[in-house]
N, C-alpha and C positions, 0 to 999 in steps of 0.2 A: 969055878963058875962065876960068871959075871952078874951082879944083882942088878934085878930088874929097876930101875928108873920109874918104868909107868907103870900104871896098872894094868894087867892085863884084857884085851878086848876081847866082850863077851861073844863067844858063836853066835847069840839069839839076833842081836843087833847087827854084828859087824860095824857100829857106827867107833870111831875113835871116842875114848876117855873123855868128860867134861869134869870142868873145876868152876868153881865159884870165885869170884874174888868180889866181894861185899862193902859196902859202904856206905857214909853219907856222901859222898862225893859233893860238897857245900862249902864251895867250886870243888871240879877238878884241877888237880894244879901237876905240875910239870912230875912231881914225884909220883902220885898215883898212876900216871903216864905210863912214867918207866915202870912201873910195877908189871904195867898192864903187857907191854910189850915182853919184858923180861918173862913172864909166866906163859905168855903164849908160845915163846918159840920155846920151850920144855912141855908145852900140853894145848894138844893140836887142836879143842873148843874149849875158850876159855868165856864165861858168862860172866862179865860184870854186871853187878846187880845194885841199884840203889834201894837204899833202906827207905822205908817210909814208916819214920820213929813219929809217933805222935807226943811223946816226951821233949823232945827240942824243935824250937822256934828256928827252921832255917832261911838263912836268905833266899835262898833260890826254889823253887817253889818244886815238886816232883817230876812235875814233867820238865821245866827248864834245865832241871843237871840231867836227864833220861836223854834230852835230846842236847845239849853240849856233848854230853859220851858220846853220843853217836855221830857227832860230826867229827871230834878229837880223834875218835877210835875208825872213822871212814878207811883210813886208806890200809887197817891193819889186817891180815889174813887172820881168819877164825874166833873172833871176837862180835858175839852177840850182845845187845845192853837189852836190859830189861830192869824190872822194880817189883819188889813186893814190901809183904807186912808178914809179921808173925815171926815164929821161928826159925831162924836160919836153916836149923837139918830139915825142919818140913821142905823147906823151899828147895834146897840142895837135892833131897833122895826123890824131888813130885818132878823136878830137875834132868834125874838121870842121871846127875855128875857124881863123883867118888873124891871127892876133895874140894876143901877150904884152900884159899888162897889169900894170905895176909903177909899187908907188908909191915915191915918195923923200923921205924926213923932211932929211939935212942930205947936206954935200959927201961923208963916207967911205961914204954909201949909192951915190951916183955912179958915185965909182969902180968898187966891187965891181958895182953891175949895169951899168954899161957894160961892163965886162969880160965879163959872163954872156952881155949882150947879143950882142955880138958872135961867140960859143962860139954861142951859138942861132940866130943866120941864117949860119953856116958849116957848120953840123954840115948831113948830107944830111937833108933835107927842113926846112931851115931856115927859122925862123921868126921875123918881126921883134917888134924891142918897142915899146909906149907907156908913154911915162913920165910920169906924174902924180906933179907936187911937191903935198906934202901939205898941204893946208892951215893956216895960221899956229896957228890954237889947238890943232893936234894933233902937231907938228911935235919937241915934246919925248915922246912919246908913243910908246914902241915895247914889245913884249910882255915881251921881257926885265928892262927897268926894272918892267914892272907885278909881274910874276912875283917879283922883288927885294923891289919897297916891302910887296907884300902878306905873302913870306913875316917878312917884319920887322913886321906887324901895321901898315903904314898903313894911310889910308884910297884907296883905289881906287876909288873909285867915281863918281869925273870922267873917269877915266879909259879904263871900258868899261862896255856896257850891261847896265840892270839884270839881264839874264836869264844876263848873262856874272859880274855880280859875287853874284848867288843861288848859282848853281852853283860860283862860287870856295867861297864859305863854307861851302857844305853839304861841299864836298872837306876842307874844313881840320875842319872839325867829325868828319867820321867818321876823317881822320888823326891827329887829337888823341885821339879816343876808344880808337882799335887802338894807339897810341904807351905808353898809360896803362896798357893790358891785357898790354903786352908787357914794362915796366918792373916787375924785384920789388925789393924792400927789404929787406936785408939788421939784422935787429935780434937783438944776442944772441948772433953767431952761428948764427942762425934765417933761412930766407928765408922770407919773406912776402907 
C-alpha cells in the first residue's frame, strides 16, 4: 500500500487540505518565497499568514508585508495571505487547515521549531508541522540578516523580490527625508 502524502478530504466540505505557513515576513525575502512555492505545489491551499507579535519592533508595519505577500505571491495558484494575532493552532483549526508549514535554513532553526512544534500538536486542538529545509542558495538568507545589511546601506537585492526591495527603498527614502526635517543645527548659538 502506498501511504497517503495528504490528508484526506473530508466528505462535509469537499474543499482540498489547507496548511498554514506563518511568519513574520519582516521582509519577505527570496527564501520564504521558495518556501512558499515549494509547499504549494504539495498542498493545493496553502495560507501564508503574518504574525502580528506585539513583542518585536518590526520594519515593516502589518499591513506593508500582508500586502508585499500578496503582490510577491500574485501570480502563484492557491496561495491566500492573510494576518492574525494570538495562537497559532487557534488560527490554524478557525482556519480549517490540518498543518503547520515551516521552513528551516540551518540546525538552531531546528531546534527552536521542533520545540514549537511539539507545543502545537500538544496544545488542545493540536496541530502538526511540515518542515521544509530551505533550499541551498537561500539557506544563508533570513529577514533579520536583510533588515541588518540594508539598514548598513548593502545591496539586497539577491536577496528578496523586486517589489520587496522597491518598497525597502521607498521606506528608507521617506525615513531619511522626516530624519532631515527633524535634525536642527545649532550655529552661533542660533538654532537653525
Amino acid at each position: 500500500m502506498i501511504p497517503r502524502l495528504m490528508p484526506k478530504v473530508t466528505s462535509k466540505t469537499n474543499e482540498p487540505p489547507r496548511a498554514v505557513y506563518p511568519g513574520s515576513f519582516d521582509p519577505v525575502t527570496n527564501g520564504h518565497l521558495d518556501i512558499i512555492r515549494r509547499a504549494a505545489a504539495h498542498y493545493p491551499r496553502l495560507i501564508v499568514a503574518v504574525v502580528a507579535n506585539p513583542n518585536k519592533k518590526p520594519l515593516l508595519t502589518l499591513q506593508q508585508r500582508v500586502d508585499l505577500l500578496r503582490d510577491v505571491c500574485s501570480g502563484l495558484r492557491g496561495i491566500e495571505v492573510d494576518c492574525f494575532d494570538g495562537l497559532l493552532v487557534n488560527y490554524v483549526r478557525a482556519r480549517g487547515a490540518s498543518l503547520i508549514i515551516k521552513g528551516l535554513r540551518i540546525v538552531s532553526d531546528f531546534e527552536y521549531e521542533f520545540s514549537m512544534a511539539l507545543l502545537n500538536r500538544h496544545l488542545p486542538g493540536g496541530v502538526d508541522t511540515m518542515f521544509l529545509p530551505a533550499s541551498l542558495e537561500y539557506a544563508h538568507i533570513s529577514s533579520s540578516s536583510v533588515r541588518e545589511v540594508f539598514s548598513l546601506g548593502g545591496d539586497i537585492s539577491e536577496f528578496v523580490p523586486p517589489a520587496v526591495l522597491r518598497a525597502m527603498k521607498r521606506l528608507q527614502s521617506s525615513r531619511a527625508g522626516s530624519s532631515k526635517k527633524s535634525v536642527k543645527k545649532s550655529v552661533g548659538g542660533k538654532t537653525v
